[in-house]
PQR file with spaces between the fields and no chain letter, atoms N, CA, C, O and H, PARSE charges and radii, in Angstrom:
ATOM       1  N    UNK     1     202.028  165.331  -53.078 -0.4000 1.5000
ATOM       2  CA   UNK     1     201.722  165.071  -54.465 -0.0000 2.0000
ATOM       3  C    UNK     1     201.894  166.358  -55.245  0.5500 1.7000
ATOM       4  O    UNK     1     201.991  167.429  -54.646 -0.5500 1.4000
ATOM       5  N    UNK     2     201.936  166.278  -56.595 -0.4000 1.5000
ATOM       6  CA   UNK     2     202.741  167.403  -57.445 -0.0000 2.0000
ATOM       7  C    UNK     2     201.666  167.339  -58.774  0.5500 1.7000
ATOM       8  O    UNK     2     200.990  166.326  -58.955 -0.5500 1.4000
ATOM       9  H    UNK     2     201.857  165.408  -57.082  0.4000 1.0000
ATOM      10  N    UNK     3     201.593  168.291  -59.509 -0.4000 1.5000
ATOM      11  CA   UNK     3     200.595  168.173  -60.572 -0.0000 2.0000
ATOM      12  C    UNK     3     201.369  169.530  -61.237  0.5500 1.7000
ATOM      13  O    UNK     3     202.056  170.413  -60.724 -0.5500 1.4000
ATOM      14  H    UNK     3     202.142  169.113  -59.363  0.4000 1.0000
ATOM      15  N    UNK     4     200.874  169.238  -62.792 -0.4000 1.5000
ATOM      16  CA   UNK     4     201.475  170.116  -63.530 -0.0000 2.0000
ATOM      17  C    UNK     4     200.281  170.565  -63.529  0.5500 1.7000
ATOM      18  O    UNK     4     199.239  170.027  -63.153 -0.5500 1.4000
ATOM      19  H    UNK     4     200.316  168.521  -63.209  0.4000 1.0000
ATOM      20  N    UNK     5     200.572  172.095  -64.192 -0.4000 1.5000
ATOM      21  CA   UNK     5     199.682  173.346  -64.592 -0.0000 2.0000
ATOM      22  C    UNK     5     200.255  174.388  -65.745  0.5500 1.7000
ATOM      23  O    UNK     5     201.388  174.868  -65.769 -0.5500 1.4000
ATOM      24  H    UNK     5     201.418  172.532  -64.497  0.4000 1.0000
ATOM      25  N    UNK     6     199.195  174.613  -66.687 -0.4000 1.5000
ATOM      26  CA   UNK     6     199.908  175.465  -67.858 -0.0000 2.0000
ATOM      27  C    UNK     6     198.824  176.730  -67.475  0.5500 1.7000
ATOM      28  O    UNK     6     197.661  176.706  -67.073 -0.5500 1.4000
ATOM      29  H    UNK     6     198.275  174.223  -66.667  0.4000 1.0000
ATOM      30  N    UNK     7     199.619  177.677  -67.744 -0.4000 1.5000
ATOM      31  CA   UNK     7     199.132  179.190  -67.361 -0.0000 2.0000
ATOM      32  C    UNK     7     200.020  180.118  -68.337  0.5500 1.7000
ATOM      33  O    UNK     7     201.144  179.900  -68.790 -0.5500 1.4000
ATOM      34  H    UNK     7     200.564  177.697  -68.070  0.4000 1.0000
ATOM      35  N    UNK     8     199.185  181.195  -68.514 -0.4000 1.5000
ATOM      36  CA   UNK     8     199.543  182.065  -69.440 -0.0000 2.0000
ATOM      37  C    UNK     8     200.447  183.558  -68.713  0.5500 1.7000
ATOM      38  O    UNK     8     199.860  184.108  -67.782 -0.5500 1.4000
ATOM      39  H    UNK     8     198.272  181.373  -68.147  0.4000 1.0000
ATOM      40  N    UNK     9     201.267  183.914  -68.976 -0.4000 1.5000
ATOM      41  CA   UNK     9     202.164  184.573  -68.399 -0.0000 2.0000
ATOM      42  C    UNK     9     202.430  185.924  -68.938  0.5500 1.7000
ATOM      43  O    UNK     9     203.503  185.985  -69.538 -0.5500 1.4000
ATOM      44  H    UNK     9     201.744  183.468  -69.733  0.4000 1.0000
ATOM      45  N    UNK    10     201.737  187.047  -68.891 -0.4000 1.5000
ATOM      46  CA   UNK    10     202.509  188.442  -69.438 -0.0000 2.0000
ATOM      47  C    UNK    10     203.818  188.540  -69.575  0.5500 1.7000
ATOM      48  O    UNK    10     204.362  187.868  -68.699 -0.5500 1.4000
ATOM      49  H    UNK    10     200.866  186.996  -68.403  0.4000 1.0000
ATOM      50  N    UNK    11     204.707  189.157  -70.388 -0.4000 1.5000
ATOM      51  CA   UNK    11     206.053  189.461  -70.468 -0.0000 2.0000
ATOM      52  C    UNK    11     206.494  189.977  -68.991  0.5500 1.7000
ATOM      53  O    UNK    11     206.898  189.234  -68.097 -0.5500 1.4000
ATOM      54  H    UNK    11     204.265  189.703  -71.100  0.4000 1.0000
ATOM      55  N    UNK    12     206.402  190.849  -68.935 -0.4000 1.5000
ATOM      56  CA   UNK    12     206.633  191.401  -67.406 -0.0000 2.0000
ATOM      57  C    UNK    12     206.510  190.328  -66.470  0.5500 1.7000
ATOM      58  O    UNK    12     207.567  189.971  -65.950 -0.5500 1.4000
ATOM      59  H    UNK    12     206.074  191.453  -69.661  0.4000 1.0000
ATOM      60  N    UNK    13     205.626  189.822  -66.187 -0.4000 1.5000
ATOM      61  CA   UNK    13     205.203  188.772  -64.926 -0.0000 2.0000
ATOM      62  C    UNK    13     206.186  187.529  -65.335  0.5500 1.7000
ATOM      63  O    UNK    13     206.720  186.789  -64.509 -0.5500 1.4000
ATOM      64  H    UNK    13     204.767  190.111  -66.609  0.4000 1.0000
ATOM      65  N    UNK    14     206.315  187.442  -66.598 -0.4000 1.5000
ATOM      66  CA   UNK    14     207.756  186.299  -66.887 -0.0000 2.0000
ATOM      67  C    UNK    14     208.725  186.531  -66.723  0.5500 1.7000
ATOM      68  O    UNK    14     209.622  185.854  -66.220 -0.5500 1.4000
ATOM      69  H    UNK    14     205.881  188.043  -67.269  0.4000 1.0000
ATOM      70  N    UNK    15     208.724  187.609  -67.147 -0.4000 1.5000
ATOM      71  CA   UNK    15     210.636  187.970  -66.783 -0.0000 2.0000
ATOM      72  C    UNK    15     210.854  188.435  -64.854  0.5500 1.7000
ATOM      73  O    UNK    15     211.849  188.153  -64.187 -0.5500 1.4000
ATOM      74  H    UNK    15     207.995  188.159  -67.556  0.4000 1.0000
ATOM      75  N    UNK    16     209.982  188.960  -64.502 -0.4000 1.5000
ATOM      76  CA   UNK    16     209.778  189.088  -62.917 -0.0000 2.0000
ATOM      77  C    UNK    16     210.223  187.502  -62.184  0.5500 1.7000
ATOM      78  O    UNK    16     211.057  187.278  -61.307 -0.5500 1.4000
ATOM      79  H    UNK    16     209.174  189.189  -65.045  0.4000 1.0000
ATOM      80  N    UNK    17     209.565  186.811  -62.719 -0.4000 1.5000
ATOM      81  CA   UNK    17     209.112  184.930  -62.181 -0.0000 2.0000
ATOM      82  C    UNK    17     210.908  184.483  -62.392  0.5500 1.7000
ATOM      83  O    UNK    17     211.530  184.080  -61.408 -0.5500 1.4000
ATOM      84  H    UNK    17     208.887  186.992  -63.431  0.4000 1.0000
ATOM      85  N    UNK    18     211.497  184.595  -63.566 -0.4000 1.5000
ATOM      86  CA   UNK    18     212.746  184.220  -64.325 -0.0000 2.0000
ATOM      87  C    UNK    18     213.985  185.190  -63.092  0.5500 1.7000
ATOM      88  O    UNK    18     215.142  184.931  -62.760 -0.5500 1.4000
ATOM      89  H    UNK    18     210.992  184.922  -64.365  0.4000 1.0000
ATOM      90  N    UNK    19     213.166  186.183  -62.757 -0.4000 1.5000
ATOM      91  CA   UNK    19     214.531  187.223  -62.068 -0.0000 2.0000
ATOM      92  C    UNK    19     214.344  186.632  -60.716  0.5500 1.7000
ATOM      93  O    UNK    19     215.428  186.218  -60.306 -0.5500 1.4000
ATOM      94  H    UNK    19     212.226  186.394  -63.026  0.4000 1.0000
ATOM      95  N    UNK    20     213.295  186.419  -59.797 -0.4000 1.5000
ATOM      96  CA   UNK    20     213.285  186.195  -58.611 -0.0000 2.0000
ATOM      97  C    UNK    20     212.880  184.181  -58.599  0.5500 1.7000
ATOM      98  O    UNK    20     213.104  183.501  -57.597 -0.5500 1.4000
ATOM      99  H    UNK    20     212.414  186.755  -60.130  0.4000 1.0000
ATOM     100  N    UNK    21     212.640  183.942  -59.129 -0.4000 1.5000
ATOM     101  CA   UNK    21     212.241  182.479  -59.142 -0.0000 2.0000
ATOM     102  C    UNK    21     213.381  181.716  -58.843  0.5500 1.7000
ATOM     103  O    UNK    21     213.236  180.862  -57.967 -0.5500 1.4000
ATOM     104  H    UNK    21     212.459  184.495  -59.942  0.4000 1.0000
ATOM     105  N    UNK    22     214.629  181.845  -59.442 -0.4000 1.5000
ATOM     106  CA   UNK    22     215.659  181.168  -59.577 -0.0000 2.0000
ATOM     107  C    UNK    22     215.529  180.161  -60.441  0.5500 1.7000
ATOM     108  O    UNK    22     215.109  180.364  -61.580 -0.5500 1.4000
ATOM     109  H    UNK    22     214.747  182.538  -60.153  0.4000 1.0000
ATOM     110  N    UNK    23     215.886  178.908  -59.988 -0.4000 1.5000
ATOM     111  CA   UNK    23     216.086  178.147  -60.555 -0.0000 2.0000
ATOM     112  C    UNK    23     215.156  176.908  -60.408  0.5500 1.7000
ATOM     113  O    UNK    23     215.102  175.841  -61.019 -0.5500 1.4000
ATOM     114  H    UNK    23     216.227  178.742  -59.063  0.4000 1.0000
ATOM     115  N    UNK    24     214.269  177.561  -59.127 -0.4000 1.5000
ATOM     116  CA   UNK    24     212.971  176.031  -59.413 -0.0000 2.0000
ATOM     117  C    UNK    24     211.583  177.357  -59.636  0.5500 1.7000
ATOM     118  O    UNK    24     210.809  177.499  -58.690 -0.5500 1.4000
ATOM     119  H    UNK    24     214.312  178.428  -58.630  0.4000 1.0000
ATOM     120  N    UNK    25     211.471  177.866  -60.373 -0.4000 1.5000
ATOM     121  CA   UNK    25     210.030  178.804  -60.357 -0.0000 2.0000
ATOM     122  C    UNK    25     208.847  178.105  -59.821  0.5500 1.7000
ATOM     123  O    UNK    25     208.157  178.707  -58.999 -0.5500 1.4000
ATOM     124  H    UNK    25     212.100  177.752  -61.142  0.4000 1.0000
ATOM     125  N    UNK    26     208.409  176.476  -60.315 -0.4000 1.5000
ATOM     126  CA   UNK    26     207.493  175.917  -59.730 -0.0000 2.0000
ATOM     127  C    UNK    26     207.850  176.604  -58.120  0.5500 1.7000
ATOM     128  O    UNK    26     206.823  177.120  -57.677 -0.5500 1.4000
ATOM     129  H    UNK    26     208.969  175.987  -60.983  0.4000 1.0000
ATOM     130  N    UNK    27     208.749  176.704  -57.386 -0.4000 1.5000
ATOM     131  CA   UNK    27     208.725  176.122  -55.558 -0.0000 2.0000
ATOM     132  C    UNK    27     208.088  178.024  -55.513  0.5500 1.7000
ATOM     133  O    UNK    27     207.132  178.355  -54.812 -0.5500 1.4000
ATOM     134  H    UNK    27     209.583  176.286  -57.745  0.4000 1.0000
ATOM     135  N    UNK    28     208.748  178.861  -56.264 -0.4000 1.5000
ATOM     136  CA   UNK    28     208.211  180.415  -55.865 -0.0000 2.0000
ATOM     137  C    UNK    28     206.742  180.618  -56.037  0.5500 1.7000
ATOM     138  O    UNK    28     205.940  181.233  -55.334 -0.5500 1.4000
ATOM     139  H    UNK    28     209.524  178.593  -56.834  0.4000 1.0000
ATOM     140  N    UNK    29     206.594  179.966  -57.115 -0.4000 1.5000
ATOM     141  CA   UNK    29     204.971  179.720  -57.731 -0.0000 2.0000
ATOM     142  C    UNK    29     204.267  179.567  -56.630  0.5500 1.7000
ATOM     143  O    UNK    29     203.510  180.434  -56.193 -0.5500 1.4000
ATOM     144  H    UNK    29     207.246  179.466  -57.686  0.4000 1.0000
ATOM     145  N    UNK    30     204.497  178.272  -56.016 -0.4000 1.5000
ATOM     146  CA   UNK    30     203.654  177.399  -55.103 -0.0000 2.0000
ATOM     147  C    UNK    30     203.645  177.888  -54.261  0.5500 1.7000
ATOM     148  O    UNK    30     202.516  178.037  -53.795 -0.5500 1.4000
ATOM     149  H    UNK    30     205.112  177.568  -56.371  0.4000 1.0000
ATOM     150  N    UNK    31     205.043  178.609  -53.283 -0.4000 1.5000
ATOM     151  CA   UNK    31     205.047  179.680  -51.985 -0.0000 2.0000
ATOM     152  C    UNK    31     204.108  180.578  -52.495  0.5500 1.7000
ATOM     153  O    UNK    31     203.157  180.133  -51.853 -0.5500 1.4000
ATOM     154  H    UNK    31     205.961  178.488  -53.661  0.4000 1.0000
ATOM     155  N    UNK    32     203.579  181.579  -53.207 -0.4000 1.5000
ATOM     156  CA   UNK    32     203.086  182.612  -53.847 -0.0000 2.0000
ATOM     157  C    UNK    32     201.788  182.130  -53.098  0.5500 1.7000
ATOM     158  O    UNK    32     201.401  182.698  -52.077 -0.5500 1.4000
ATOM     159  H    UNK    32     204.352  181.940  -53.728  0.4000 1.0000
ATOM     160  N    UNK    33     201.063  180.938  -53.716 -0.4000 1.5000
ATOM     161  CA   UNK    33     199.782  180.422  -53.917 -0.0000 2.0000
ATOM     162  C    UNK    33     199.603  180.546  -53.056  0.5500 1.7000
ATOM     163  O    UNK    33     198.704  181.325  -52.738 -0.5500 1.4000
ATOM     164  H    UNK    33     201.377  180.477  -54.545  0.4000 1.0000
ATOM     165  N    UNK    34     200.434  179.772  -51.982 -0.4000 1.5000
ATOM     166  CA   UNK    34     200.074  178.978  -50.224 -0.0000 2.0000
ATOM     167  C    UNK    34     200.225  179.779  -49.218  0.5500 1.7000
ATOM     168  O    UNK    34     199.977  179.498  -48.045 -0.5500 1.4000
ATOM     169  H    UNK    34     201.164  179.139  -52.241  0.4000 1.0000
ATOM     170  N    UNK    35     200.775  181.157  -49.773 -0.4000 1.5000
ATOM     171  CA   UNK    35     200.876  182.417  -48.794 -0.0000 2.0000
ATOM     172  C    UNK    35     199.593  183.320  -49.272  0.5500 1.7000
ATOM     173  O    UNK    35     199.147  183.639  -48.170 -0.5500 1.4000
ATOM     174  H    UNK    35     200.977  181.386  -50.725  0.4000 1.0000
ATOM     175  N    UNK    36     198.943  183.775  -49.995 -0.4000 1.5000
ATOM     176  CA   UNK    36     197.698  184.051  -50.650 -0.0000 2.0000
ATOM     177  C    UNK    36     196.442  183.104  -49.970  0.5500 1.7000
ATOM     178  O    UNK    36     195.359  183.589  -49.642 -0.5500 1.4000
ATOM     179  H    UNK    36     199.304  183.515  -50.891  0.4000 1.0000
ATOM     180  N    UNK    37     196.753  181.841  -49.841 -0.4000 1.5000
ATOM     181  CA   UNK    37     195.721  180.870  -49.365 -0.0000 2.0000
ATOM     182  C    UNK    37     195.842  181.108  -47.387  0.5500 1.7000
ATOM     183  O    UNK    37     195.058  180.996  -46.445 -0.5500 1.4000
ATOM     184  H    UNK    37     197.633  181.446  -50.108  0.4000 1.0000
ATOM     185  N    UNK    38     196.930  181.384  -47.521 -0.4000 1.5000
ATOM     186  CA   UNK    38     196.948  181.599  -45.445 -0.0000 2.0000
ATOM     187  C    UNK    38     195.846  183.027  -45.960  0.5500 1.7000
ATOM     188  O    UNK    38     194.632  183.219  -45.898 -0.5500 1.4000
ATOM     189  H    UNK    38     197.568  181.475  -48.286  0.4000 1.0000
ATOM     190  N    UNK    39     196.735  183.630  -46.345 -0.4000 1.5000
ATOM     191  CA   UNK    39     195.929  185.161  -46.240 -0.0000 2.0000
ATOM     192  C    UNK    39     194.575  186.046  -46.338  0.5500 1.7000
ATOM     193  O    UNK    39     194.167  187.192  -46.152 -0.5500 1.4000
ATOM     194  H    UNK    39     197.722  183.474  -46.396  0.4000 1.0000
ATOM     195  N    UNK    40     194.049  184.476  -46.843 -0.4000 1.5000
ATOM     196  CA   UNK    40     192.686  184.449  -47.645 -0.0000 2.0000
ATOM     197  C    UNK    40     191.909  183.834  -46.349  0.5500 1.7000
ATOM     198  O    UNK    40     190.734  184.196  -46.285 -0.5500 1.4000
ATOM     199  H    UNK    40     194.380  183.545  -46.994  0.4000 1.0000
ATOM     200  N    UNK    41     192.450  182.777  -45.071 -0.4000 1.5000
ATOM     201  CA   UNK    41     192.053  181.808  -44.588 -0.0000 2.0000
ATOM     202  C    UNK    41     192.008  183.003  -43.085  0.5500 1.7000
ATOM     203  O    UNK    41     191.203  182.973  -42.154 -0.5500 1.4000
ATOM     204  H    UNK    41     193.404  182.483  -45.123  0.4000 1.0000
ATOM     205  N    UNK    42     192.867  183.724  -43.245 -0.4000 1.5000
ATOM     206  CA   UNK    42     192.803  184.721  -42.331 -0.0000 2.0000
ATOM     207  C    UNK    42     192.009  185.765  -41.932  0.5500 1.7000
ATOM     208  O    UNK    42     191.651  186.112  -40.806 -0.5500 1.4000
ATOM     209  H    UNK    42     193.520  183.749  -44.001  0.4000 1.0000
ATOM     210  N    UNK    43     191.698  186.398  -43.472 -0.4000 1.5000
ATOM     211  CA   UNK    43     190.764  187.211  -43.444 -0.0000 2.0000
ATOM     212  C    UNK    43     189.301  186.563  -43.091  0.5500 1.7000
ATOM     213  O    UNK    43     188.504  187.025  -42.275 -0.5500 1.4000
ATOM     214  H    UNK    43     191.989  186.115  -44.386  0.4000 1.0000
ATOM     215  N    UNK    44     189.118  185.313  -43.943 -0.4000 1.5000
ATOM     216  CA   UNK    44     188.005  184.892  -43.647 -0.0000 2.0000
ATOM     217  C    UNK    44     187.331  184.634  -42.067  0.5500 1.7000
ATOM     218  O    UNK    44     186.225  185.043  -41.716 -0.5500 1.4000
ATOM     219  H    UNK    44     189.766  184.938  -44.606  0.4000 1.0000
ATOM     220  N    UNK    45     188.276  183.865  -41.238 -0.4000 1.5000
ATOM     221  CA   UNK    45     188.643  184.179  -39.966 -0.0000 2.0000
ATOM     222  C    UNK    45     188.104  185.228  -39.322  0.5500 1.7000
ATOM     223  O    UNK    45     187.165  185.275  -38.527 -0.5500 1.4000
ATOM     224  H    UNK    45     189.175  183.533  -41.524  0.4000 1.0000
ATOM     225  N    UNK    46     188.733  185.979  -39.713 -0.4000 1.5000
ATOM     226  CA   UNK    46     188.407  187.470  -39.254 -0.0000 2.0000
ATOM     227  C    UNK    46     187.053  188.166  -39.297  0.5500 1.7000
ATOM     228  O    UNK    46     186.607  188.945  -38.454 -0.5500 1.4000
ATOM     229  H    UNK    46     189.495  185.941  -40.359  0.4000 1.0000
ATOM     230  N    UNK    47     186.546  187.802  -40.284 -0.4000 1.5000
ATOM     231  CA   UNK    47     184.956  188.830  -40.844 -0.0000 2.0000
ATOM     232  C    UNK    47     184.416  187.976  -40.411  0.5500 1.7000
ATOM     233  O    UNK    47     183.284  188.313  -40.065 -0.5500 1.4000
ATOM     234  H    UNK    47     186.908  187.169  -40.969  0.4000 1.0000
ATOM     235  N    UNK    48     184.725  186.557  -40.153 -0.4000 1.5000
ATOM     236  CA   UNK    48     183.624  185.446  -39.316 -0.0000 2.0000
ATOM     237  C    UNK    48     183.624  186.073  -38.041  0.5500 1.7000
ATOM     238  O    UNK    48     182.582  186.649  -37.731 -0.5500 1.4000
ATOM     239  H    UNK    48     185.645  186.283  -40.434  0.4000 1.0000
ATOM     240  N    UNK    49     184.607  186.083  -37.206 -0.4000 1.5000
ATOM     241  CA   UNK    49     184.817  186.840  -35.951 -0.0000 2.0000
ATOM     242  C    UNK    49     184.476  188.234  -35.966  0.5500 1.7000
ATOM     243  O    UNK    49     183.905  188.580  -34.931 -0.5500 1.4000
ATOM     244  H    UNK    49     185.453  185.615  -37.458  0.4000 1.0000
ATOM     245  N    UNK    50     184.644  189.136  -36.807 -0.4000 1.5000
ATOM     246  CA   UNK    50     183.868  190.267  -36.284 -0.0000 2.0000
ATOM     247  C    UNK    50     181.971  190.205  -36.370  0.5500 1.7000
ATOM     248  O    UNK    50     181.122  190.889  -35.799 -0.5500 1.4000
ATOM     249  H    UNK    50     185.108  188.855  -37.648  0.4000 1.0000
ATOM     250  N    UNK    51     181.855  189.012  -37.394 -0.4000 1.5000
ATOM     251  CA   UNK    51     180.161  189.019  -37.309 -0.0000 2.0000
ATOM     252  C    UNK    51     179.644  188.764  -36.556  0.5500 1.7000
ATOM     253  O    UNK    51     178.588  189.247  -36.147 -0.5500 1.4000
ATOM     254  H    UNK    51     182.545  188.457  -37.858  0.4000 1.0000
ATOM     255  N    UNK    52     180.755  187.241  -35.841 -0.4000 1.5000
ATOM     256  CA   UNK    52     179.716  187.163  -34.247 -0.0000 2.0000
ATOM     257  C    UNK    52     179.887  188.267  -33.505  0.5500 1.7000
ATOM     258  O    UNK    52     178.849  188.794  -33.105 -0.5500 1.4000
ATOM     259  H    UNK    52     181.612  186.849  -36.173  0.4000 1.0000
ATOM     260  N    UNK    53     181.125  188.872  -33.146 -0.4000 1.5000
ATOM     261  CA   UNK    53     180.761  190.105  -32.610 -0.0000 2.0000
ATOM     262  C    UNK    53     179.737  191.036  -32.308  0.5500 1.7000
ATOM     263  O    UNK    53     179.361  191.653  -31.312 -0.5500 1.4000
ATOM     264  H    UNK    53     181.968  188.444  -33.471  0.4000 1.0000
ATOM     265  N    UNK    54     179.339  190.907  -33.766 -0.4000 1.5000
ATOM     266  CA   UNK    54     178.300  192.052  -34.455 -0.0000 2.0000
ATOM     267  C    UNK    54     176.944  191.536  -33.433  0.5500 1.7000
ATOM     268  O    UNK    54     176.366  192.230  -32.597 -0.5500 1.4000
ATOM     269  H    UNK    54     179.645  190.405  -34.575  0.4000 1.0000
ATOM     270  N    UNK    55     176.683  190.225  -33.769 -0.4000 1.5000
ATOM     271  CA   UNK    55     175.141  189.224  -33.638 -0.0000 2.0000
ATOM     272  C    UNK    55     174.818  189.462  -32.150  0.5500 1.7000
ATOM     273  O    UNK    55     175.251  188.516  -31.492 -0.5500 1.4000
ATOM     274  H    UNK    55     177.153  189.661  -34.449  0.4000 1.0000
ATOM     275  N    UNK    56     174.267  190.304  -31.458 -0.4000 1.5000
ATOM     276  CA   UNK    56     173.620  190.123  -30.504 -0.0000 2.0000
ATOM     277  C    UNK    56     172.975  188.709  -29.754  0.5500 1.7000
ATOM     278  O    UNK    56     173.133  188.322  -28.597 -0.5500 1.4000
ATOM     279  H    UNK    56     173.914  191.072  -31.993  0.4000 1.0000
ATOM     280  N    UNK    57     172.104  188.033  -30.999 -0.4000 1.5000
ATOM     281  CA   UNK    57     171.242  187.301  -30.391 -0.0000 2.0000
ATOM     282  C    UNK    57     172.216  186.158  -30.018  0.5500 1.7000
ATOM     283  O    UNK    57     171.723  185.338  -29.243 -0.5500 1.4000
ATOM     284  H    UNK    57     171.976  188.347  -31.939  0.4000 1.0000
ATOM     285  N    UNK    58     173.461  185.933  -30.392 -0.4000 1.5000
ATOM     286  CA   UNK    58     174.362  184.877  -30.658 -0.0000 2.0000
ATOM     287  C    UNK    58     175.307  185.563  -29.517  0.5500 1.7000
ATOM     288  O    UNK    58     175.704  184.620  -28.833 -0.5500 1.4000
ATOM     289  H    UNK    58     173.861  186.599  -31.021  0.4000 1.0000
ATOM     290  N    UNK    59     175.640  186.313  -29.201 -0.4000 1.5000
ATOM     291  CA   UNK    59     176.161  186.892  -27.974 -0.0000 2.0000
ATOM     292  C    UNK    59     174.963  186.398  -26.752  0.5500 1.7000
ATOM     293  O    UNK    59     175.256  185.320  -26.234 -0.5500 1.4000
ATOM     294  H    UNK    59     175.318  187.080  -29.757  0.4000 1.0000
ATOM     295  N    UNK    60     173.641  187.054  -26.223 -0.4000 1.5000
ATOM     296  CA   UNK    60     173.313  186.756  -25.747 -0.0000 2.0000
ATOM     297  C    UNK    60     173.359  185.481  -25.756  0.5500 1.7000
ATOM     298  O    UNK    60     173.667  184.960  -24.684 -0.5500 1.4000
ATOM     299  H    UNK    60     173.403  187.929  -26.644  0.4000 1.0000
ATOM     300  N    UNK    61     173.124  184.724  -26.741 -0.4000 1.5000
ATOM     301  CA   UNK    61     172.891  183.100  -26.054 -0.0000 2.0000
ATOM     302  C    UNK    61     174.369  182.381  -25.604  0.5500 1.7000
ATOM     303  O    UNK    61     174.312  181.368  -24.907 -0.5500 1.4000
ATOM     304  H    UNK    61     172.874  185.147  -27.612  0.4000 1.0000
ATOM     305  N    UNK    62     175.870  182.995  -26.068 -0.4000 1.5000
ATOM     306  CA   UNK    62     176.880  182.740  -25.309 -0.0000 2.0000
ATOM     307  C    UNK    62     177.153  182.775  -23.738  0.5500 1.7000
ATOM     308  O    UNK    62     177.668  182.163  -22.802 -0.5500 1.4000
ATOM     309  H    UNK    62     175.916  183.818  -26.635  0.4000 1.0000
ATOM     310  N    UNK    63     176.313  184.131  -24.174 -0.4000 1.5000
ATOM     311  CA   UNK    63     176.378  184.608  -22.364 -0.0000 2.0000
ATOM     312  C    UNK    63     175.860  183.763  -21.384  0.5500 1.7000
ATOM     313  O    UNK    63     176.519  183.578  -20.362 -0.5500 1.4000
ATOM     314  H    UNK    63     175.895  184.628  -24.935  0.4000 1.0000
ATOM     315  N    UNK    64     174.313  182.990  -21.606 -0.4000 1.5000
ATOM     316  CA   UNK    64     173.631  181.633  -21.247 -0.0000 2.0000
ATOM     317  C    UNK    64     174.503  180.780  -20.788  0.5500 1.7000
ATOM     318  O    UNK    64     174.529  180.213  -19.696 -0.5500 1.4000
ATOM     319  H    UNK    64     173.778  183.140  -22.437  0.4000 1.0000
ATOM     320  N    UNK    65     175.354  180.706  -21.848 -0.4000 1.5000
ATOM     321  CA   UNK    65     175.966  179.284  -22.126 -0.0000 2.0000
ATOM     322  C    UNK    65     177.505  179.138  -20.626  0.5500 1.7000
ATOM     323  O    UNK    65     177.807  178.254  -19.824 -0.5500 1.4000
ATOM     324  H    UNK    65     175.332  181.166  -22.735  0.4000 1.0000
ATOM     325  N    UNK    66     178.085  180.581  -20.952 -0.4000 1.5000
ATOM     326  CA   UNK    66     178.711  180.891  -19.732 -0.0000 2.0000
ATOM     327  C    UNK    66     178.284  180.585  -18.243  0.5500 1.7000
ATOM     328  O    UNK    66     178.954  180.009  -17.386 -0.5500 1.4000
ATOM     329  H    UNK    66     177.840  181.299  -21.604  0.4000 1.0000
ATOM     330  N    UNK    67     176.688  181.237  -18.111 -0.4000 1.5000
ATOM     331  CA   UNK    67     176.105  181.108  -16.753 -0.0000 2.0000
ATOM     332  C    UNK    67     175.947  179.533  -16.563  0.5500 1.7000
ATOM     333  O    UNK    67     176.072  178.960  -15.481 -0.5500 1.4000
ATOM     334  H    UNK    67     176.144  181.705  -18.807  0.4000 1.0000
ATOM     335  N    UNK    68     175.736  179.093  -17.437 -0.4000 1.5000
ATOM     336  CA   UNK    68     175.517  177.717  -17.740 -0.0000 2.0000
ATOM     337  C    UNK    68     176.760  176.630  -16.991  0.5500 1.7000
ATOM     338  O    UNK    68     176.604  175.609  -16.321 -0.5500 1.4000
ATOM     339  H    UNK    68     175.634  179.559  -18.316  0.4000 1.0000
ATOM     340  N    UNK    69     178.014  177.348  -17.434 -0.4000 1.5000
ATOM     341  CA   UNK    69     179.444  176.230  -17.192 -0.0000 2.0000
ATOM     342  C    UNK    69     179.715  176.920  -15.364  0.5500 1.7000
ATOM     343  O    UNK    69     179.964  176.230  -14.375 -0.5500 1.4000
ATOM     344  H    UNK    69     178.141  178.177  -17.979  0.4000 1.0000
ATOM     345  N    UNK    70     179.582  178.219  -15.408 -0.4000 1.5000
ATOM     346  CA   UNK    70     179.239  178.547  -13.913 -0.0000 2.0000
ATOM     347  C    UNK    70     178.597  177.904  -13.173  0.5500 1.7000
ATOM     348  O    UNK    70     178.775  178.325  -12.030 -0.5500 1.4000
ATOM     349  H    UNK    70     179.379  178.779  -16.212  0.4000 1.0000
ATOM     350  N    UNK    71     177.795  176.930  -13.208 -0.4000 1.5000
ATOM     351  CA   UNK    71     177.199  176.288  -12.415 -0.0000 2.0000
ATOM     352  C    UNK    71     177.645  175.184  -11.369  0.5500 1.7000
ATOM     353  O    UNK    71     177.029  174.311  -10.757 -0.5500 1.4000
ATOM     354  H    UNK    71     177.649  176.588  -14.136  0.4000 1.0000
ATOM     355  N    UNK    72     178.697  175.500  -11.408 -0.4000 1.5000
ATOM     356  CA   UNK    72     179.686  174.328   -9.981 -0.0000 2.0000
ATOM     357  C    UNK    72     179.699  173.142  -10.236  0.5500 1.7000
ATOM     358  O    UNK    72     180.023  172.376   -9.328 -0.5500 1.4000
ATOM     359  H    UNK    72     179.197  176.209  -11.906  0.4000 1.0000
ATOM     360  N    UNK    73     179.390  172.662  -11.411 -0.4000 1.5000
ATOM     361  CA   UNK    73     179.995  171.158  -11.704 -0.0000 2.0000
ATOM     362  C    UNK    73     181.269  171.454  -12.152  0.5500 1.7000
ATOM     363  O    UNK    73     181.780  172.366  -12.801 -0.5500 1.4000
ATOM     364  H    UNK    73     179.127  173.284  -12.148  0.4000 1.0000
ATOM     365  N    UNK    74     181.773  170.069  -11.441 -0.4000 1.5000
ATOM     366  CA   UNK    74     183.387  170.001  -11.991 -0.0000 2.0000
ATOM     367  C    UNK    74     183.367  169.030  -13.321  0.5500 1.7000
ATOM     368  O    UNK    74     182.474  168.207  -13.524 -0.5500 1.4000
ATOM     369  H    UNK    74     181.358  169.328  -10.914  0.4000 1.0000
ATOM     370  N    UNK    75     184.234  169.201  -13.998 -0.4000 1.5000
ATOM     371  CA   UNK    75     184.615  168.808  -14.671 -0.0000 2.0000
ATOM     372  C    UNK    75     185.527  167.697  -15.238  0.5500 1.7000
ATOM     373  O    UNK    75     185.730  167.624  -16.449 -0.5500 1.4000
ATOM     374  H    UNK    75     184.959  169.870  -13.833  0.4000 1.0000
């Protein structure tokens, strides 16, 4: 699905959009957005993963959880 959007554009950032955009600017637009949105989805990722890192008490209780699947039941 496709939706229009009106946005306000500096000279510079227009004529930039007009030089590299080509000829569909919407499709550069939208790559722009959806590469910003990975990048955003990544980092977030990331500082989630270094916090558990961080969390002791959430480490220890992984560690449990390990001794736990160690326990010789199959699966």
């Amino acid at each position: 699905m496709t939706n229009r959007a009106t946005f306000t554009l500096e000279d510079d950032a227009l004529a930039y959009l007009k030089q590299v955009g080509g000829e569909n600017k919407s499709a550069f637009v939208n790559h722009l957005l959806l590469e910003d949105k990975k990048r955003s989805l990544k980092k977030a990722i990331l500082q989630a993963n270094q916090e558990e890192a961080e969390d002791t008490a959430y480490q220890e209780e992984l560690s449990e959880w390990d001794d736990t699947l160690a326990d010789g039941l199959e699966t």
